[in-house]
DOPAVEX-22381 format. One line per field, with one value per residue (C-alpha): residue number from 1; residue in three letters; z, y, x. Coordinates in pm, 1 decimal, padded with zeros to 6 digits, m for minus. Layout:
! residues N
i	NUM,...
aa	ALA,...
zz	Z,...
yy	Y,...
xx	X,...
END
This chain:
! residues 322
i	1,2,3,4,5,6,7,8,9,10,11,12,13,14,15,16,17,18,19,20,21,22,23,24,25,26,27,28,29,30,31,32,33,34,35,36,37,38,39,40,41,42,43,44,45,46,47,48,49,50,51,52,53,54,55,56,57,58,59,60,61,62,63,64,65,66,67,68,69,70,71,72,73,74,75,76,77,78,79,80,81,82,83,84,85,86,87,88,89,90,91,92,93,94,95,96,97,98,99,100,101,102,103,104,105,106,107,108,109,110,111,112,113,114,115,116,117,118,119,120,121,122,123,124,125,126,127,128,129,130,131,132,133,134,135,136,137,138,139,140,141,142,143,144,145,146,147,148,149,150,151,152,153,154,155,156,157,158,159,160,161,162,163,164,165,166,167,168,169,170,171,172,173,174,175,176,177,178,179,180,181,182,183,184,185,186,187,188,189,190,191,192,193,194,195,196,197,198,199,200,201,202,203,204,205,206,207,208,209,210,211,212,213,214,215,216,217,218,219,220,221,222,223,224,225,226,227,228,229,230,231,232,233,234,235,236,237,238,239,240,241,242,243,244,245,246,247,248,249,250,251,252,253,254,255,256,257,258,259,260,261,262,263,264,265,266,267,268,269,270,271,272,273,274,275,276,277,278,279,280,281,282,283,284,285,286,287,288,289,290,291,292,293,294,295,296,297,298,299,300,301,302,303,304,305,306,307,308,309,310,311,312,313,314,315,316,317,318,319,320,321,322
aa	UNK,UNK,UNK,UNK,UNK,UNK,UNK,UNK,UNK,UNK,UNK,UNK,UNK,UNK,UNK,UNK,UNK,UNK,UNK,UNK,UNK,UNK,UNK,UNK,UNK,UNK,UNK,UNK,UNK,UNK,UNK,UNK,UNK,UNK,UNK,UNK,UNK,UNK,UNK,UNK,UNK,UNK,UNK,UNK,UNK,UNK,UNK,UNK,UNK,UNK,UNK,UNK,UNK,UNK,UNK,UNK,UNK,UNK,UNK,UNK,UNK,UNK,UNK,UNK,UNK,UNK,UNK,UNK,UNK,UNK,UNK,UNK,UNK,UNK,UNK,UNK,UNK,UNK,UNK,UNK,UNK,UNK,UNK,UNK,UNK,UNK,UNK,UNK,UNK,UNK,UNK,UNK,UNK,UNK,UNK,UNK,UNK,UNK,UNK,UNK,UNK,UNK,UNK,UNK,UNK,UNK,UNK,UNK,UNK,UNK,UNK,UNK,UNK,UNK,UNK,UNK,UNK,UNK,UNK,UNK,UNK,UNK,UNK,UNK,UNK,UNK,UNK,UNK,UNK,UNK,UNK,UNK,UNK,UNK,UNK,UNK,UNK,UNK,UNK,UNK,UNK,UNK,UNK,UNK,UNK,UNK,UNK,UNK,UNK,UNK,UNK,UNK,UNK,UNK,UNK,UNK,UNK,UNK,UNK,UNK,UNK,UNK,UNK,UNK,UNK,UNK,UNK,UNK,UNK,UNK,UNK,UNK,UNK,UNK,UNK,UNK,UNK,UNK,UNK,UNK,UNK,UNK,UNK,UNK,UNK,UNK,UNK,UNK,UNK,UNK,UNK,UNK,UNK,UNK,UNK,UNK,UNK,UNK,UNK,UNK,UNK,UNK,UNK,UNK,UNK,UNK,UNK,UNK,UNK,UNK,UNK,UNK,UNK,UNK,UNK,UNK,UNK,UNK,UNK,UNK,UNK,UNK,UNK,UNK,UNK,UNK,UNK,UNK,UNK,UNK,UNK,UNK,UNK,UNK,UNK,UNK,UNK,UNK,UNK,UNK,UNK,UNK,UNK,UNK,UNK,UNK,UNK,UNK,UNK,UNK,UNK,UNK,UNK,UNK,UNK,UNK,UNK,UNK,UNK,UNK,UNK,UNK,UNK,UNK,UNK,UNK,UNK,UNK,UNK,UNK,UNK,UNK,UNK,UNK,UNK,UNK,UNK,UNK,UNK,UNK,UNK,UNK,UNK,UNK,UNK,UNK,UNK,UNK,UNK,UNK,UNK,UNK,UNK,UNK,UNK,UNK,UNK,UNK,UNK,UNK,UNK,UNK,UNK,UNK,UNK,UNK,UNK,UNK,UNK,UNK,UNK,UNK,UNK,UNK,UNK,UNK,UNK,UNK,UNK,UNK,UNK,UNK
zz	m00637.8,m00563.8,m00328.7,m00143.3,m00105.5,00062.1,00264.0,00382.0,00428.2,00601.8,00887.7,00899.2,01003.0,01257.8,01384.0,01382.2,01564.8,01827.8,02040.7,02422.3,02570.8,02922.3,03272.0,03540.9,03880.3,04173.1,04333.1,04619.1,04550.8,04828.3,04922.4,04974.7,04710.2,04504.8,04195.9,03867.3,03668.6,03323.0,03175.9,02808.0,02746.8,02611.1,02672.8,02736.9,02634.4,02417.4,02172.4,01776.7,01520.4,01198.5,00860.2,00521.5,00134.1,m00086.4,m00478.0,m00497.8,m00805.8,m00860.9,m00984.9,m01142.3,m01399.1,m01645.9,m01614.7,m01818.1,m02142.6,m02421.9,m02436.9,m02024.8,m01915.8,m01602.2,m01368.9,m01103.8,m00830.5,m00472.9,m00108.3,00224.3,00562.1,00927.2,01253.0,01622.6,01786.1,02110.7,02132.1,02408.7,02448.8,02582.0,02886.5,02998.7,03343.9,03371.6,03630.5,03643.5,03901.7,04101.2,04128.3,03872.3,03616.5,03364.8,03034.6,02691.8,02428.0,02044.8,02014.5,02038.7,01967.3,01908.0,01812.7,01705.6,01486.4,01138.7,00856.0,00501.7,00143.3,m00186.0,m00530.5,m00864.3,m01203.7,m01536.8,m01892.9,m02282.7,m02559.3,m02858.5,m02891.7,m03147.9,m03147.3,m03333.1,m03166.9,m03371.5,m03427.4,m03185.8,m03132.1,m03182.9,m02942.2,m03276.1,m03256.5,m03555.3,m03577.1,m03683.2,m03607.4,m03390.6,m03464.7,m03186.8,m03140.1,m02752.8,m02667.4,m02309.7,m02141.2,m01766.2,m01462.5,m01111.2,m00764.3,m00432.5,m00136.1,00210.0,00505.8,00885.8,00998.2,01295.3,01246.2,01452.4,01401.0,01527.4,01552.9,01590.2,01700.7,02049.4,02045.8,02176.4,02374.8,02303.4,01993.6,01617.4,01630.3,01341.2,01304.5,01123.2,01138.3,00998.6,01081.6,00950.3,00969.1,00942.7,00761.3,00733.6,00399.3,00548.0,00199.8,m00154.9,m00471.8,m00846.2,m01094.7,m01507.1,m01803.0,m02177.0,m02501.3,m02761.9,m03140.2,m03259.8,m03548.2,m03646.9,m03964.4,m04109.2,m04351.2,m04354.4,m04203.5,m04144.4,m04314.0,m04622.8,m04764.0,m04709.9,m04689.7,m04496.5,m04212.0,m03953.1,m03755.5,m03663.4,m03479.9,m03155.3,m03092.0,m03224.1,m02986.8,m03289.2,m03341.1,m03529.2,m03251.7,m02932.0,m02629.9,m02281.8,m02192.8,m01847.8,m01700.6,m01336.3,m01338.5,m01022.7,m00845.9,m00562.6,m00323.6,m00013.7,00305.5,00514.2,00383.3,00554.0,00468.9,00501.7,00593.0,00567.9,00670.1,00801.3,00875.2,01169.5,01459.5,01553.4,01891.2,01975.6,02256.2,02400.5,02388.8,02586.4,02868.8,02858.4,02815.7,02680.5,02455.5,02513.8,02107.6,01875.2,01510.5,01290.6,00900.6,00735.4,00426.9,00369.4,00109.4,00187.3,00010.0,00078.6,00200.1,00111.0,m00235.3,m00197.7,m00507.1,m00530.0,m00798.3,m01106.4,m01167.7,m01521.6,m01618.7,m01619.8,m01528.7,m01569.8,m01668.2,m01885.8,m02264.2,m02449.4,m02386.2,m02088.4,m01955.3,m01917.0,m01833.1,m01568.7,m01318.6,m01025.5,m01172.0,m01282.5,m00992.6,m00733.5,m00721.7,m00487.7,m00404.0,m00365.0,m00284.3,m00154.2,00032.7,00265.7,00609.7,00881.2,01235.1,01579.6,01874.9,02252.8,02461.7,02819.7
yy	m00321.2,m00674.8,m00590.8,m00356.9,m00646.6,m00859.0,m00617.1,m00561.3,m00972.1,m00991.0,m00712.0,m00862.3,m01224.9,m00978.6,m00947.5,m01268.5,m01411.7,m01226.5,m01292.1,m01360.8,m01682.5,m01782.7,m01725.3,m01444.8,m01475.2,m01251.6,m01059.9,m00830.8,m00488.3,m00304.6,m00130.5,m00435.7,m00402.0,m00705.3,m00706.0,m00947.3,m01042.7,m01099.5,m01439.4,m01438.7,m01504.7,m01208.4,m01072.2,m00733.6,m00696.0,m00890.6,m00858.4,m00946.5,m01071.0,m00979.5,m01079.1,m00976.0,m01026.4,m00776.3,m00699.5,m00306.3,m00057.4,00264.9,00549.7,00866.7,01080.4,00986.7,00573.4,00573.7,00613.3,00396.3,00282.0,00107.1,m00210.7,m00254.0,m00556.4,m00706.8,m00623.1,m00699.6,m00591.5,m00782.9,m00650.2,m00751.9,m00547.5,m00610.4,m00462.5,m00403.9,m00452.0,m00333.7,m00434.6,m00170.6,m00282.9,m00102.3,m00133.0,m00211.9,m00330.5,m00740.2,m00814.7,m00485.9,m00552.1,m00414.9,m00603.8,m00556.9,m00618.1,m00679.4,m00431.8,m00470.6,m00237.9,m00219.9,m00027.3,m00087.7,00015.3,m00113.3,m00099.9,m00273.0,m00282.1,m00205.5,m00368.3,m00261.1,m00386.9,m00293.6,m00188.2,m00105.0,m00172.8,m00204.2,m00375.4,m00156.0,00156.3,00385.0,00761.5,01114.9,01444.5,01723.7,02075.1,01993.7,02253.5,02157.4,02308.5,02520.6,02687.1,02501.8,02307.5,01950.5,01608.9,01355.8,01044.7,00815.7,00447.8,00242.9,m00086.6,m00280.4,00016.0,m00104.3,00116.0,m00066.7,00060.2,m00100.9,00091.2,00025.5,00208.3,00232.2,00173.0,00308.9,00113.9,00266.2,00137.1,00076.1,m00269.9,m00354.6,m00739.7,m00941.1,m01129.2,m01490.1,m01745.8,m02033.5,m02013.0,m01837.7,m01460.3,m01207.0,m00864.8,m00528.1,m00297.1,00054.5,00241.7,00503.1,00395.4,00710.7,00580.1,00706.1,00561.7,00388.4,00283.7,00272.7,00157.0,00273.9,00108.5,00235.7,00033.7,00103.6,00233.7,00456.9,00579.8,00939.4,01139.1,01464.3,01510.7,01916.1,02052.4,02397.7,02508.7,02866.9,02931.7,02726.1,02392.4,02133.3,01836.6,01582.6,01335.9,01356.5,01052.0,01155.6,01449.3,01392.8,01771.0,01777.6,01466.2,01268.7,00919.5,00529.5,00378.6,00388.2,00547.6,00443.9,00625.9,00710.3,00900.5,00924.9,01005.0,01223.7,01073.5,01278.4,01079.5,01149.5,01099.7,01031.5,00843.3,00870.8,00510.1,00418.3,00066.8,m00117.5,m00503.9,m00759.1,m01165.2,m01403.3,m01539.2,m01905.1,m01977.2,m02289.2,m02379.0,m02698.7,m02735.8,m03053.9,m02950.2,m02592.1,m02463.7,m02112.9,m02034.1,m01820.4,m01808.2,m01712.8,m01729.6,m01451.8,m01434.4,m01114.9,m00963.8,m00579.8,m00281.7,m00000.4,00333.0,00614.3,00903.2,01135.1,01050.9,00819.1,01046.2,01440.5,01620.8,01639.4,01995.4,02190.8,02061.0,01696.6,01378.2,01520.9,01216.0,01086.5,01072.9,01246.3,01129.1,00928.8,01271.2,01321.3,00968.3,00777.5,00536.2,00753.7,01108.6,01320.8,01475.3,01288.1,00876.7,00693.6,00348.8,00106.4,m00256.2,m00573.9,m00862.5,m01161.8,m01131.5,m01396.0,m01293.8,m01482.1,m01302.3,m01359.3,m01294.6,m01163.3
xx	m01783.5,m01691.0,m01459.1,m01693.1,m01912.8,m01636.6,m01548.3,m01897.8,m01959.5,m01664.1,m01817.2,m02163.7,m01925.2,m01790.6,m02084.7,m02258.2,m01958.0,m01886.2,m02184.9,m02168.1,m02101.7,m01964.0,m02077.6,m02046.5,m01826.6,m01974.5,m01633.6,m01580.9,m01408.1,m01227.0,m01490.3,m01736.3,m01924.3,m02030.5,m01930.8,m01985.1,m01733.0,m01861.7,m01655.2,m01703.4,m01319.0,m01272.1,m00916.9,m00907.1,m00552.4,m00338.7,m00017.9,m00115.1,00162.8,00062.9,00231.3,00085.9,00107.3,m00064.2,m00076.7,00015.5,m00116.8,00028.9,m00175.0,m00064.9,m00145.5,00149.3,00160.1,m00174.8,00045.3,m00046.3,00304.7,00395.3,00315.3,00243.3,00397.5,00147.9,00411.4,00419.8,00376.0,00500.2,00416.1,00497.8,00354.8,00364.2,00012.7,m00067.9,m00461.6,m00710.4,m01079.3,m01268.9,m01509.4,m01824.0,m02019.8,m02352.7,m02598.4,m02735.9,m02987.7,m02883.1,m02516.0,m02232.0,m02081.8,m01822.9,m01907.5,m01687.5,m01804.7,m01763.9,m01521.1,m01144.3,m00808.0,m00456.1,m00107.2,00197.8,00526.7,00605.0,00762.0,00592.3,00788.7,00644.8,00825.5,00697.2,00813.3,00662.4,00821.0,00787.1,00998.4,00939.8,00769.5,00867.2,00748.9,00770.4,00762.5,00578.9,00738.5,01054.1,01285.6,01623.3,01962.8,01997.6,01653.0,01522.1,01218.0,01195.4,00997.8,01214.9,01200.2,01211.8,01276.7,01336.3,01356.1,01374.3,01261.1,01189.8,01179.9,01154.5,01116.5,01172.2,01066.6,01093.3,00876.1,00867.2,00503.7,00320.7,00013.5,m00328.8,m00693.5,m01056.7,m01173.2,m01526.4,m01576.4,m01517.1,m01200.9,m01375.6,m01108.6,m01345.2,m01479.1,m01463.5,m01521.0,m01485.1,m01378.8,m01359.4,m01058.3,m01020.0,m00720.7,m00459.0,m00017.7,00203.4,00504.5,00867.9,01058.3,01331.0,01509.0,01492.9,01595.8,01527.9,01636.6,01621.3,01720.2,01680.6,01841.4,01651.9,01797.0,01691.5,01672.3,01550.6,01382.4,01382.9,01156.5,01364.1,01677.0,01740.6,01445.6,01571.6,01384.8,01614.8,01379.9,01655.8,01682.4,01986.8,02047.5,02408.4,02460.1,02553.2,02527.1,02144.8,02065.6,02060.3,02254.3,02190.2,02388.8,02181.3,02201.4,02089.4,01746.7,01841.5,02143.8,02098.1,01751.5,01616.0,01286.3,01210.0,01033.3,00800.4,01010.7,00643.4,00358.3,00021.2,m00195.5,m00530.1,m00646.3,m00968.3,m00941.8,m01198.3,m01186.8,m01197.8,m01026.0,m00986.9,m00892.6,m00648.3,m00872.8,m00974.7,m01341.5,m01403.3,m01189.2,m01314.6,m01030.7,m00927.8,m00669.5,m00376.2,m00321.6,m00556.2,m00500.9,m00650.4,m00701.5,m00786.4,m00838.7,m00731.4,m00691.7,m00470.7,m00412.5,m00195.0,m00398.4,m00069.3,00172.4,00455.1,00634.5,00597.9,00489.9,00771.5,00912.4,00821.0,01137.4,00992.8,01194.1,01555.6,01800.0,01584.6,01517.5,01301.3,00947.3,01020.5,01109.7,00736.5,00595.6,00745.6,00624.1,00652.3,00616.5,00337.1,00122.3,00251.4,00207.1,m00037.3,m00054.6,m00385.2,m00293.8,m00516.9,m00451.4,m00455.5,m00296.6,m00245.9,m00190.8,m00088.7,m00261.9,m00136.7,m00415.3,m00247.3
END
């Protein structure tokens, strides 16, 4: 809820900025008629820098397990937009003007980083009614330690939004900015560690009470010395990544006031939340998270139903106004 409210702050500051201010200039088209030039410094076009940090959380059905941690993680971002103000005519005194609205559109090309990883030390566990390669049940008993799991993902962004808020020359002006960025993943790197022990404790063997605990049967799955948890796990990941981005702040201009003059270079600090409309991981197979041990073959950080990411954060921006 808190960040709803920010958000919506930051959109009413939009709006309470980007009022008009300026003068008009009377011009002659080609066909001789007058026409007024509306000079709020509002640049219809201009080229935006953008570079952003953000805190990403990934949500799936199988990282809620009593047993992860979770690492904060991180996100960097960098775009190049191209920006357009939209204009609209209207009539002053008789004679036609062209007027800044509130509303804009742009495009561009980045690059999207996202690092996180999720871990425990110790967690030991027992699997009820098991069935063993033999066809004989049993309760495994399970102990793993420095489990960690760690992705690094890289994407190609196509960044496309909305913006609602004049982009001022002379003065402070805010903004609000939905959009959509198809990514492509680009590259990516998984990284497993850990080492478990198991054992297999039988009440009845061939239908025999036997009442006994086998820790050393490397054909059972069963050993005292351990054993790394992974071997070559298989993470199937989503080659295209649909995102959805909310982001609102202000603009200051590097004008000079008491000469009245505009500025080329506006800078622009934002706060945003994205989400990915689409999963960034697709759904595991019946056969669960193959390469990896026992119960992390059912709960891994990108696995389950397919993973999504939400992430917040700051971004700063350098806008050329042409």
């Amino acid at each position: 809820m808190k960040k709803i409210i920010f958000i919506v702050s930051l959109f009413l500051a939009a709006t309470a900025y980007s009022q008009e201010s300026g003068s008009f200039r009377v011009k002659t088209d080609n066909s001789g008629v007058e026409v007024i030039e509306y000079l709020v410094d509002v640049p219809k076009q201009s080229i935006v820098l953008n570079f952003g940090y953000n805190i990403p959380f990934i949500n799936n059905s199988l990282t809620k397990s009593d047993f992860w941690n979770k690492k904060t993680g991180a996100g960097i971002d960098f775009s190049v937009d191209y920006r357009h103000q939209f204009q609209k005519r209207a009539i002053e005194d008789e004679v036609v003007i062209r007027v800044p609205t509130m509303f804009a559109a742009g495009a561009g090309l980045g690059i999207r980083y996202l690092h996180k990883s999720i871990w425990f030390n110790n967690y030991e566990d027992v699997l009820k009614n098991y069935t063993d390669k033999d066809d004989d049940k049993c309760d495994v008993h399970l102990n793993y330690k420095n489990v960690k799991e760690t992705a690094s993902l890289t994407y190609l962004d196509i960044p496309l939004y909305v913006e609602v808020g004049k982009l001022d020359r002379m003065k402070p002006s805010g903004f609000f900015k939905l959009g959509f960025t198809p990514s492509i993943l680009i590259s990516k790197t998984l990284d497993y560690e850990g080492a478990y022990t198991a054992s297999g404790y039988y009440s009845k063997i061939n239908g025999e009470t036997v009442d006994v605990l086998i820790d050393d049967k490397l054909t059972l799955g069963y050993f005292e010395k351990e054993q790394p948890c992974y071997n070559n796990p298989e993470q199937d990941l989503s080659s295209f990544v649909l995102w959805g981005t909310v982001s609102g702040g202000v603009n200051f201009p590097f004008s000079d006031l008491e000469k009245g003059k505009s500025a080329n270079w506006i800078l622009r600090i934002s706060a945003k939340m994205d989400y990915s409309l689409t999963p960034i991981s697709k759904e595991l197979p019946e056969s669960g998270f193959t390469g990896s041990a026992f119960r992390l073959n059912q709960s891994n950080m990108l696995g389950g139903d397919g993973s999504r990411v939400f992430s917040i954060g700051v971004m700063v921006g350098l806008i050329y106004c042409l």
